[in-house]
C-alpha positions as CSV (number, residue, x, y, z in Angstrom):
1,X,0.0,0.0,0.0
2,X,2.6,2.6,-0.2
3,X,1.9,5.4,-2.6
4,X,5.2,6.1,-5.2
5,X,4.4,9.9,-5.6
6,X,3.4,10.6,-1.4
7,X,0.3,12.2,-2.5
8,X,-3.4,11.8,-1.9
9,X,-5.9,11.5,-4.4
10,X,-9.2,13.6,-4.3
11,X,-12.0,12.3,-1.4
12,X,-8.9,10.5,0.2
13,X,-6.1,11.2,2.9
14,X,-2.6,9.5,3.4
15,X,-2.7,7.5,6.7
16,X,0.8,6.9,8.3
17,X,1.6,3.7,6.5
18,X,1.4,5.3,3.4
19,X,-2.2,4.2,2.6
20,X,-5.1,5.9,1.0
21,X,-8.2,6.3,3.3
22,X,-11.4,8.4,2.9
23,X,-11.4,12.1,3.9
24,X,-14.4,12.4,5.7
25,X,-16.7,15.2,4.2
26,X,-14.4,15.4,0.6
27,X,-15.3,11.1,0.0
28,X,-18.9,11.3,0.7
29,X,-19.3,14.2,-1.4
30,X,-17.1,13.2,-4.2
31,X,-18.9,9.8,-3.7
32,X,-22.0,11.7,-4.7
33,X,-21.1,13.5,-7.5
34,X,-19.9,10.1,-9.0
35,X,-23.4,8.8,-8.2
36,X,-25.0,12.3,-9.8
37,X,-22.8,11.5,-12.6
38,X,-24.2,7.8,-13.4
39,X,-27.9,9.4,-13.1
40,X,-26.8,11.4,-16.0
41,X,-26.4,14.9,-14.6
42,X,-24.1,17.0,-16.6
43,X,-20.7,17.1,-15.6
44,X,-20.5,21.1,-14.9
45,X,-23.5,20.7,-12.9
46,X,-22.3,18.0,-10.4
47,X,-18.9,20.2,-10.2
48,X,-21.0,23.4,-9.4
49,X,-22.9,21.2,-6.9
50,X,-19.4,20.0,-5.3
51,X,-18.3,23.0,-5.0
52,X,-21.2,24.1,-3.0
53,X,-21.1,21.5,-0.7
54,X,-18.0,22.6,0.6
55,X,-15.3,19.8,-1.5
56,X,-11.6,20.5,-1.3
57,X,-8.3,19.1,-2.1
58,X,-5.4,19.3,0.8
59,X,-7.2,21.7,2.5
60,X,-8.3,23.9,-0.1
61,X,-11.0,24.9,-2.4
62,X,-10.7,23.9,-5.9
63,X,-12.8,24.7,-9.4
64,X,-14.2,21.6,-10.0
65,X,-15.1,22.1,-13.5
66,X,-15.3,19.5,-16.8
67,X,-11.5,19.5,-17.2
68,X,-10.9,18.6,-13.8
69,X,-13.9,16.0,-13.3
70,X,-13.0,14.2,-16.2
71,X,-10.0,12.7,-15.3
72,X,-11.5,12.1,-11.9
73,X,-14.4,10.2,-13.1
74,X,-12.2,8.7,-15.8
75,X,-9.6,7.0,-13.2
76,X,-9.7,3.8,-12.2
77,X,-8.2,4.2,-9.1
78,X,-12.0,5.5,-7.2
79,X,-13.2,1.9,-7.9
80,X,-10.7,0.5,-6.5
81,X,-8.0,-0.1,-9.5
82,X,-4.4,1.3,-8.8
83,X,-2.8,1.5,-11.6
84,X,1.0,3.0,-12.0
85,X,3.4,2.6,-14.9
86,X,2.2,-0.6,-16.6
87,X,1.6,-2.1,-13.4
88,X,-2.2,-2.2,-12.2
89,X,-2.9,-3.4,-8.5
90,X,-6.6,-4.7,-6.3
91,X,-5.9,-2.2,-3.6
92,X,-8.6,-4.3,-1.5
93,X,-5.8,-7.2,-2.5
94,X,-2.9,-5.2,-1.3
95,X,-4.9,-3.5,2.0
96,X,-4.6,-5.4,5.2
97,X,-7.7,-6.8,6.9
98,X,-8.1,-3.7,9.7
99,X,-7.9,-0.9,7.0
100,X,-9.3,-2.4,4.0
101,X,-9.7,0.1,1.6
102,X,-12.3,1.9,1.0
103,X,-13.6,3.1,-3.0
104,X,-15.7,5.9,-3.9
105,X,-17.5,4.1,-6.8
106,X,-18.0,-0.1,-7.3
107,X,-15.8,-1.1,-10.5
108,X,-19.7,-2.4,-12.4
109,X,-20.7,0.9,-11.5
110,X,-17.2,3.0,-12.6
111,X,-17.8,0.6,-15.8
112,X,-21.4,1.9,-16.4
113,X,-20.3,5.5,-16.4
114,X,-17.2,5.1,-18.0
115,X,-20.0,3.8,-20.9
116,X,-22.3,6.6,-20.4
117,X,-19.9,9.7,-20.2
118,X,-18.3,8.0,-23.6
119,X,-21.8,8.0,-25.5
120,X,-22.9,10.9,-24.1
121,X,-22.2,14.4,-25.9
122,X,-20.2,15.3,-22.2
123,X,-17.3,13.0,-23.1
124,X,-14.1,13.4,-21.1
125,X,-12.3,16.0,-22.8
126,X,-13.4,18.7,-25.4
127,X,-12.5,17.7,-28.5
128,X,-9.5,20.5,-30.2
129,X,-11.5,22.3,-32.9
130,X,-8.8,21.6,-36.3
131,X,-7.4,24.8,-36.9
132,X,-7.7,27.2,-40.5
133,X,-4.6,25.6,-42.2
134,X,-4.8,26.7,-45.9
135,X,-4.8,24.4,-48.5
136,X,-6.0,21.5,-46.5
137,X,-7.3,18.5,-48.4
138,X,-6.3,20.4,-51.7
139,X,-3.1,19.5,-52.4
140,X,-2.2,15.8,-53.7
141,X,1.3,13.7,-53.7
142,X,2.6,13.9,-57.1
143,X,4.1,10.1,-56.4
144,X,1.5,8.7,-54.7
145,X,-1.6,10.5,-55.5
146,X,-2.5,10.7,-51.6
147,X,-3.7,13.6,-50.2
148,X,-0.9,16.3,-49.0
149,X,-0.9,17.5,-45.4
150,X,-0.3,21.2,-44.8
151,X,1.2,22.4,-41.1
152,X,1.5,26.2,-39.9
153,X,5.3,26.5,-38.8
154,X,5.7,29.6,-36.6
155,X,9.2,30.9,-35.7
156,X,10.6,33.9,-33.5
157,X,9.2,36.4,-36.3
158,X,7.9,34.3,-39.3
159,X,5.2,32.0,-40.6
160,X,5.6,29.5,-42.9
161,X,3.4,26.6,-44.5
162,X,5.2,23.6,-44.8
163,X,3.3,20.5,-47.1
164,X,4.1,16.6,-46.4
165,X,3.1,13.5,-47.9
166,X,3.0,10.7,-45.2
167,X,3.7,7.9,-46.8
168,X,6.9,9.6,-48.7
């Protein structure tokens, strides 16, 4: 049970040994706004509601907005999955018997809104709106015949377009 980067994830605490437990008032509300979350409540919306209740990490008050609840709802670690490098670890496998741990969402229900923030139109992240590149999708590989793709270089005090084929 001892944590490789000494730091606490949200809703929990480090105990002396080095082990995750909850954080009183911060796990029962995060362990709402995971339920709020699988009820299909927007993810601004459970943040604001959070945030109201009074949730913070190490002591203070954080902006619990969509980029912040995403990864948080997205990490496999609240149902109990600790996972670091390419190794993945049960913590209730790893936790001895008097301070089993303890997660903030069961791993069917992490799987169910792992399902429904994907197919929902909150995913995770915004997706990066492609950027004005002229002559995208216009220009063709005189080899290959494959469409050309243009990239914006930007130096101290010029632009330029550069134009690549990928398979040359």
């Amino acid at each position: 049970g001892i944590v490789p980067n000494r730091k606490a994830r949200r809703g929990y605490k480090l105990n002396k040994e080095h082990q995750f437990v909850p954080d009183g008032r911060n796990f029962e509300i995060l362990q709402k706004g995971f339920q709020m979350a699988l009820e299909g409540i927007a993810l601004d919306s459970v943040g604001t509601w959070m945030m109201e209740q009074g949730f913070r990490y190490e002591g203070k008050k954080i902006n619990l907005d969509r980029r912040v609840l995403s990864p948080i709802f997205a990490d496999p670690f609240y149902a109990g999955l600790y996972v670091y490098g390419k190794v993945k670890v049960w913590l209730k496998d790893v936790y001895p018997q008097s301070h089993p741990y303890k997660p903030v969402i069961e791993p069917t229900d992490f799987i169910r809104l792992r399902n429904l923030l994907a197919n929902n139109q909150t995913n995770f992240t915004k997706k990066k709106d492609k950027k004005n590149i002229p002559y995208r999708g216009l220009i063709t590989c005189a080899s290959c015949n494959a469409t050309m793709t243009p990239e914006v270089n930007t130096g101290n005090t010029t632009r330029s377009l550069r134009v690549s084929c990928k398979n040359n």
